[in-house]
C-alpha positions in Angstrom: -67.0 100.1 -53.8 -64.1 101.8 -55.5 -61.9 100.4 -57.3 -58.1 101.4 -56.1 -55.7 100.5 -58.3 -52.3 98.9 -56.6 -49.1 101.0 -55.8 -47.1 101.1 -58.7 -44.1 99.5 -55.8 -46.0 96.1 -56.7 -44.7 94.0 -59.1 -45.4 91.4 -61.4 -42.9 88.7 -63.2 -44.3 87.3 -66.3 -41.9 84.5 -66.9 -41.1 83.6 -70.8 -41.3 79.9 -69.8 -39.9 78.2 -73.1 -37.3 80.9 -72.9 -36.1 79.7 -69.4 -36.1 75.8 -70.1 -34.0 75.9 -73.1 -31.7 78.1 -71.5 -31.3 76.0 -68.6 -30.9 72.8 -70.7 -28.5 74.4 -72.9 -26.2 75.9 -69.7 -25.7 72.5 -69.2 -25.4 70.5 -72.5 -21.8 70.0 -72.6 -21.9 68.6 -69.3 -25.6 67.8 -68.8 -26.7 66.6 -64.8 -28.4 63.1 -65.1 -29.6 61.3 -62.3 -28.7 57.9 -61.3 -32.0 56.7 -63.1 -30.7 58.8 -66.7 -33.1 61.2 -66.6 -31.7 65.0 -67.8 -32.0 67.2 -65.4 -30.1 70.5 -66.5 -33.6 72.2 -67.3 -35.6 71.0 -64.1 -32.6 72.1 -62.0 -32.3 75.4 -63.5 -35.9 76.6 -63.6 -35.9 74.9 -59.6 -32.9 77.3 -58.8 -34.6 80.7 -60.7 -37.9 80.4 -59.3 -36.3 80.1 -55.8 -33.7 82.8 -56.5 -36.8 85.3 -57.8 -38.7 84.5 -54.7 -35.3 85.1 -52.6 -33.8 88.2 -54.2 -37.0 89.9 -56.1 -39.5 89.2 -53.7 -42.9 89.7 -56.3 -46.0 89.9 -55.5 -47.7 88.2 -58.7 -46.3 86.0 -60.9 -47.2 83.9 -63.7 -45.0 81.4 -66.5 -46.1 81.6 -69.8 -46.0 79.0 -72.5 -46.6 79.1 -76.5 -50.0 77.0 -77.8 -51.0 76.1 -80.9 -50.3 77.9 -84.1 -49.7 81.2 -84.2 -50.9 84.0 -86.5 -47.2 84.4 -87.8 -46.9 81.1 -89.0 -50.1 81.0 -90.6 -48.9 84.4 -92.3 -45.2 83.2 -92.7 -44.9 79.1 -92.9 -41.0 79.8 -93.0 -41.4 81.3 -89.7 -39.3 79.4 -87.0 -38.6 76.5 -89.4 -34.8 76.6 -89.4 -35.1 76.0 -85.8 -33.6 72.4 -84.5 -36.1 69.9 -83.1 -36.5 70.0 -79.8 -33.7 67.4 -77.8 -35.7 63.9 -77.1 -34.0 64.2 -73.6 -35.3 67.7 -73.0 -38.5 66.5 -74.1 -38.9 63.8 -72.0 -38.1 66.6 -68.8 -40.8 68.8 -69.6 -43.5 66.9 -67.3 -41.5 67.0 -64.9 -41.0 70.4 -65.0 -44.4 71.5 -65.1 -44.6 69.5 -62.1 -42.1 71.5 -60.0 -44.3 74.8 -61.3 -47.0 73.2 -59.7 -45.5 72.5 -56.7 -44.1 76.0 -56.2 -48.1 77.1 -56.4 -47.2 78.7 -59.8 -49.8 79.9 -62.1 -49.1 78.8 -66.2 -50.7 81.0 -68.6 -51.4 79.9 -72.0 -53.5 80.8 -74.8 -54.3 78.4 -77.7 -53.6 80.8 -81.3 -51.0 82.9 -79.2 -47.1 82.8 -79.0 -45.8 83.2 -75.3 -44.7 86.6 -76.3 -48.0 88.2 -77.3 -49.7 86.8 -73.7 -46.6 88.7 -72.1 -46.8 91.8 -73.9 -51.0 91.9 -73.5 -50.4 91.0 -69.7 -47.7 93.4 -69.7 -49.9 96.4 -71.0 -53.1 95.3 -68.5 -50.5 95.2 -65.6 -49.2 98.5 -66.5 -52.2 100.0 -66.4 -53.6 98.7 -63.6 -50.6 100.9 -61.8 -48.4 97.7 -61.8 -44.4 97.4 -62.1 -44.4 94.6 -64.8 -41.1 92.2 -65.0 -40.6 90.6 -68.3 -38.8 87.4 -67.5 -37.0 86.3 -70.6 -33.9 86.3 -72.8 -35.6 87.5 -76.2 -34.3 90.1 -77.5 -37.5 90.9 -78.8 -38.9 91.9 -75.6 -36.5 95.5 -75.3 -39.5 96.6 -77.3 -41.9 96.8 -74.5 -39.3 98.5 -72.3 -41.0 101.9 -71.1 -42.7 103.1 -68.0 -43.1 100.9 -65.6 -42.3 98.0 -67.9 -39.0 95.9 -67.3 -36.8 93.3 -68.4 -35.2 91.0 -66.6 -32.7 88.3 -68.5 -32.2 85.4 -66.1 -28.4 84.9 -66.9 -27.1 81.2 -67.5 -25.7 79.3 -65.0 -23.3 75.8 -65.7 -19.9 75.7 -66.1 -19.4 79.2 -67.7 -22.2 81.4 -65.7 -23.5 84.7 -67.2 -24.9 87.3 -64.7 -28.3 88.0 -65.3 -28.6 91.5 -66.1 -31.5 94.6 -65.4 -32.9 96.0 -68.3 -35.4 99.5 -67.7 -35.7 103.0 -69.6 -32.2 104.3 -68.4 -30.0 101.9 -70.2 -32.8 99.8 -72.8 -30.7 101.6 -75.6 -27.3 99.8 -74.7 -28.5 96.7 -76.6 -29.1 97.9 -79.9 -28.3 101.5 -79.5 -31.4 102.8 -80.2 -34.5 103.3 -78.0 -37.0 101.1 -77.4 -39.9 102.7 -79.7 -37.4 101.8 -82.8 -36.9 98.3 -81.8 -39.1 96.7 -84.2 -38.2 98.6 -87.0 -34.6 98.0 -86.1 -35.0 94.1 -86.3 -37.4 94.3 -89.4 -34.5 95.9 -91.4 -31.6 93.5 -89.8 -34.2 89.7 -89.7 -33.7 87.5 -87.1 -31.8 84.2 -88.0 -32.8 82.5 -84.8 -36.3 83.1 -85.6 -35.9 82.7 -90.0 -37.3 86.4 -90.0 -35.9 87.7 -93.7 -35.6 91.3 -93.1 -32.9 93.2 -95.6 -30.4 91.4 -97.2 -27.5 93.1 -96.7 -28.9 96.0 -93.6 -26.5 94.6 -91.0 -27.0 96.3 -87.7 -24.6 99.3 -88.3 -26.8 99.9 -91.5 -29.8 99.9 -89.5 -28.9 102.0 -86.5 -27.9 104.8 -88.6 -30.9 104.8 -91.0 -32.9 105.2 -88.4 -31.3 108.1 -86.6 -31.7 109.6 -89.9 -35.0 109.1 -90.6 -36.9 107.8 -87.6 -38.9 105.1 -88.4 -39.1 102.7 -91.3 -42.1 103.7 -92.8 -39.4 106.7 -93.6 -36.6 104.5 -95.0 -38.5 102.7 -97.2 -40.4 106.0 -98.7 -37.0 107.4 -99.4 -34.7 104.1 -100.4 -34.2 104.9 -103.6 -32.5 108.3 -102.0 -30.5 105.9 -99.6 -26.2 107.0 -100.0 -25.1 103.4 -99.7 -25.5 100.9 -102.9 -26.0 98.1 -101.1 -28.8 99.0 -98.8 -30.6 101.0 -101.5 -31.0 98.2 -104.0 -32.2 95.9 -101.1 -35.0 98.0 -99.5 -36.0 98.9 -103.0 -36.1 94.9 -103.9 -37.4 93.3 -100.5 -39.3 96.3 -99.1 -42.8 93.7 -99.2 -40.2 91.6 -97.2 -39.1 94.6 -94.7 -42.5 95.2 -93.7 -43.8 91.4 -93.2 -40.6 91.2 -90.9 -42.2 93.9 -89.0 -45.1 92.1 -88.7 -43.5 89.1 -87.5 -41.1 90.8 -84.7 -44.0 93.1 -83.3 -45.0 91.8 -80.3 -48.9 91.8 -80.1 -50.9 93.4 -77.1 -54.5 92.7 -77.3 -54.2 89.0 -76.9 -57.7 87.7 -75.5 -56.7 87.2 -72.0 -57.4 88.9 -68.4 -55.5 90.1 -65.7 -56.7 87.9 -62.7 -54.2 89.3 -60.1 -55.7 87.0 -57.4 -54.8 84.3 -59.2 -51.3 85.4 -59.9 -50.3 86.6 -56.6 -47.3 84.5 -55.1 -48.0 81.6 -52.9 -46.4 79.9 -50.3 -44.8 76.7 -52.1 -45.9 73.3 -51.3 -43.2 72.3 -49.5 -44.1 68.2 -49.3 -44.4 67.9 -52.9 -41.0 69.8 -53.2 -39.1 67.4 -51.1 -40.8 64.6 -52.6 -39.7 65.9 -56.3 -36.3 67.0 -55.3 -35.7 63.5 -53.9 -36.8 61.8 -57.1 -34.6 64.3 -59.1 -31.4 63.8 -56.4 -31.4 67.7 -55.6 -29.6 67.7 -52.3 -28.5 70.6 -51.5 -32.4 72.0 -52.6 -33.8 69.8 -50.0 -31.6 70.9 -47.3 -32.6 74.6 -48.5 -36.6 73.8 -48.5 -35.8 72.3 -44.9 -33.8 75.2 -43.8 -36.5 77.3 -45.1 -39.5 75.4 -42.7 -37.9 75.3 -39.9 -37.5 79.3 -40.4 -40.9 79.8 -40.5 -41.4 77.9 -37.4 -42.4 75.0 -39.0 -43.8 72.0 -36.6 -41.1 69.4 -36.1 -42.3 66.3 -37.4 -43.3 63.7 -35.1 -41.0 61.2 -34.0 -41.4 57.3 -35.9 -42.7 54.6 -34.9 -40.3 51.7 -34.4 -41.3 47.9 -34.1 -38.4 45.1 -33.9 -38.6 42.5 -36.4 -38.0 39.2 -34.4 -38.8 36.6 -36.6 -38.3 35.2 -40.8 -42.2 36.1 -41.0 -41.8 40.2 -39.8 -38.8 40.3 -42.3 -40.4 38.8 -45.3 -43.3 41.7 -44.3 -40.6 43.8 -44.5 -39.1 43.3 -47.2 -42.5 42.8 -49.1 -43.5 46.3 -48.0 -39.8 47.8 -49.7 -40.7 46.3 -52.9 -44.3 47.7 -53.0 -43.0 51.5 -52.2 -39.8 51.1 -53.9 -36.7 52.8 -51.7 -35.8 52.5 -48.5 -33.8 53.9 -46.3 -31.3 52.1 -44.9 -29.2 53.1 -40.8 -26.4 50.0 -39.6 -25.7 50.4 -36.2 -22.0 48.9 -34.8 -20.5 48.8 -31.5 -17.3 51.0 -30.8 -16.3 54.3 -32.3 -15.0 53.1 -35.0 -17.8 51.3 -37.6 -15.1 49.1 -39.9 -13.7 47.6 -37.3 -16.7 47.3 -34.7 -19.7 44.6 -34.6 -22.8 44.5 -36.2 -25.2 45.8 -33.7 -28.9 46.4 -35.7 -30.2 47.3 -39.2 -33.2 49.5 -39.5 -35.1 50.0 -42.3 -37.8 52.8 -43.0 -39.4 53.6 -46.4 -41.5 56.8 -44.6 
């Protein structure tokens, strides 16, 4: 049989997962949302809200949410690399269980592979998908990723909600070269010459990003630059690619994001699934996410969803069915609780029945 490959109108999101938990935690950090049992759940409620939103408004037909594992090749290289970087928060920590679980409950494929950074999977996954006719979605923040930016190939930052929201914001060929003002093909040169603090990438002391831009719409690539610093007009810039050139090109080792990973594109296994709505509601309840729970109820009874059958009710007429009662609360433990009272108005009316259900 032939192999057809799909129409390029099908997409898949490759999600920067790390990328998307620490923004979420961090939308909320002055004012994090902790349940009534202290448990942090800025990051949990953020990824919850995107993956719904990018079901809602994107509608993709694969997906898949990458994570870092193990040691990378740049830190073996670099052993500076990354290590200005703050721990991660102990509260933050403690959510991330949890937050696998709600990617497990939304029938959401994790990609790892041990060795690899979460950007290299992306990039190799974004290359496979792009040539299997794909429209690939880069799902992340990283400024890194504008390098991959070409045919077919988008970026998609997710914004930041909390208290002061940023819009997230569409990223293809016809405006990649807002960012840094430069095209995407001169990315990694661009951030080899300016380092990345974030990341403890050196680059050139003293090649700000003004610097950079103009050196390379002057001489194209750094390759270039550096075979003509010691011809560079400005002082500053010349005696620094001519002292940290070594440094200039391990930084571009370092910000390139690799594409030949060792990992397949399984589409099957990507494409989206219909979420597992149970597990949902039973998560959302243990993280207090009303208003989601309405919204994954709304959403059943849309798709014509089965109402659920009516309960079974017994009267408890004696100390003995009580105490069974009770006994059966503290095994499960919650229960709902419904107080009954004669007249229309319940402060000032009599006690008519309790019932209690931990279903």
């Amino acid at each position: 049989m032939v192999h057809t490959p799909p129409k390029p109108a099908h997409r898949i999101f490759l999600i920067d997962g790390y990328a998307l938990i620490y923004r979420s935690y961090f939308a909320f950090v002055n004012r994090p949302l902790v349940s009534s049992r202290g448990e942090n759940t800025s990051a949990a409620w953020g990824i919850t809200n995107f993956l719904i939103r990018i079901r809602e408004e994107h509608q993709p037909d694969y997906l898949a949410v990458v994570f870092d594992s193990g040691t990378s090749h740049r830190t073996e290289e670099y052993p500076e690399y990354k290590a200005t970087r703050d721990k991660m928060p102990d509260d933050l920590a403690v959510s991330l269980p949890r937050i696998r679980e709600l990617i497990e409950a939304f029938n959401d494929p994790v990609i790892q592979v041990d060795g690899y950074e979460a950007d290299d999977v992306i990039g190799t996954l974004a290359r496979l998908g792009r040539e299997a006719g794909l429209e690939v979605v880069i799902v992340s923040g990283d400024k890194d990723f504008f390098q991959l930016v070409g045919p077919r190939v988008h970026l998609l930052n997710p914004g930041r909600g909390g208290p002061v929201g940023v819009a997230e914001e569409w990223v293809d060929e016809n405006n990649a070269s807002d960012k840094f003002g430069i095209p995407p093909a001169q990315v990694v040169d661009y951030l080899a010459l300016i380092g990345d603090s974030s990341d403890n990438v050196p680059g050139a002391p003293g090649v700000g990003p003004k610097t950079a831009v103009r050196l390379l719409e002057e001489y194209g690539s750094l390759d270039e630059i550096l075979e003509h610093a010691q011809d560079l007009p400005g002082k500053r810039a010349r005696e620094s690619l001519q002292r940290n050139a070594d440094l200039v090109r391990l930084s571009r080792r370092l910000v390139t994001i690799q594409q030949d990973v060792p990992v397949s594109l399984e589409l099957e296994k990507l494409r989206v699934r219909e979420a597992d709505a149970a597990r949902l509601r039973e998560l959302f309840t243990e993280l207090e996410f009303r208003t989601l729970l309405d919204r994954v109820a709304d959403a059943a009874e849309s798709r014509g969803a089965p109402p659920e059958r009516p309960p079974s009710c017994s009267v408890a007429a004696t100390p003995q069915e009580v105490e069974g009662i009770v006994s059966r609360v503290r095994e499960v433990g919650w229960v709902a609780i419904d107080v009954e009272s004669s007249g229309p108005d319940p402060l000032s009316g009599s006690l008519v029945g309790i019932a209690l259900s931990v279903d």
